[in-house]
C-alpha positions as CSV (number, residue, x, y, z in Angstrom):
1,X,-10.3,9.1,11.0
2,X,-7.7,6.7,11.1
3,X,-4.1,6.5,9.8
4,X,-3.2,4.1,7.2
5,X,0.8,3.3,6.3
6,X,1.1,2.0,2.7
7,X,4.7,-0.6,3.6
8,X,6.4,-2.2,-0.1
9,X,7.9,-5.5,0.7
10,X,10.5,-6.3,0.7
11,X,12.7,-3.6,0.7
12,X,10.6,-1.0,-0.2
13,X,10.6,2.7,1.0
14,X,9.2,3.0,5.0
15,X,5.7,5.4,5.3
16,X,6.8,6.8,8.1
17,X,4.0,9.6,7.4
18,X,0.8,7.8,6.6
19,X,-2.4,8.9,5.0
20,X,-5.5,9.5,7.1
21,X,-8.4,7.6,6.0
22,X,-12.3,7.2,6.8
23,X,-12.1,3.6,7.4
24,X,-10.9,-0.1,5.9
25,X,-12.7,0.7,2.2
26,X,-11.0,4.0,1.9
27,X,-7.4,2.4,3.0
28,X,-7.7,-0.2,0.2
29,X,-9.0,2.4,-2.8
30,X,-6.4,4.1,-2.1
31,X,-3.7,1.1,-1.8
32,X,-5.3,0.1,-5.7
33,X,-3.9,3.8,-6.4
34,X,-0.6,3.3,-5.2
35,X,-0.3,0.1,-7.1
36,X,-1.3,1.0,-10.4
37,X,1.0,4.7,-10.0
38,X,3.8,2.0,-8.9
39,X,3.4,-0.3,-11.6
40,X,3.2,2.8,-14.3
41,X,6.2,4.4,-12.8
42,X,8.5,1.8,-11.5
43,X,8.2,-1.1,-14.2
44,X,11.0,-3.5,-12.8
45,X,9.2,-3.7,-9.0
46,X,7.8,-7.0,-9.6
47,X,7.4,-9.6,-7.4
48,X,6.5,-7.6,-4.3
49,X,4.0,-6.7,-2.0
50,X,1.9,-3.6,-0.7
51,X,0.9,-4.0,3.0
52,X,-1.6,-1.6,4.2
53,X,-1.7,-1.5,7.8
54,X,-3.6,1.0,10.2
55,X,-2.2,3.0,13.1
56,X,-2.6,0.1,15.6
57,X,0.0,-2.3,13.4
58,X,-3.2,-4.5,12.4
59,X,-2.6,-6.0,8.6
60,X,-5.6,-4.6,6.2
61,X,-4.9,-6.0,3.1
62,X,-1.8,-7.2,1.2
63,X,-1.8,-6.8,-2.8
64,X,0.8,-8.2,-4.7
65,X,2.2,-5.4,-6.9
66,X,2.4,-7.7,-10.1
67,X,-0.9,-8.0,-10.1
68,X,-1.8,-4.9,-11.7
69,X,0.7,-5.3,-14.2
């Protein structure tokens, strides 16, 4: 397993904690979650980002939150 920090930018909250994950796939289902409970719950964070890195600091994905507005 590997540990996946979900980072908002910019100025977003820090994920200090992390999630582990099976791999890549699993990271990014789980970023889509995060975006749509962030877009349902917090309406005016438009215009950022959600970086999904793993525990070695390597960028997975980046999703624009707006997207899934």
């Amino acid at each position: 397993m590997t540990r996946y920090y979900f980072l908002i930018e910019p100025d977003g909250p820090i994920d200090a904690e992390g999630e582990e994950l099976p791999d890549d796939a699993a990271a990014l289902q789980m970023a889509v979650l995060v975006l749509k409970d962030i877009t349902r719950n917090y309406p005016g964070w438009g215009s950022r980002r959600l970086r999904v890195c793993d525990e070695t600091g390597r960028v997975v994905e980046e999703l624009d939150i707006v997207g899934l507005n």
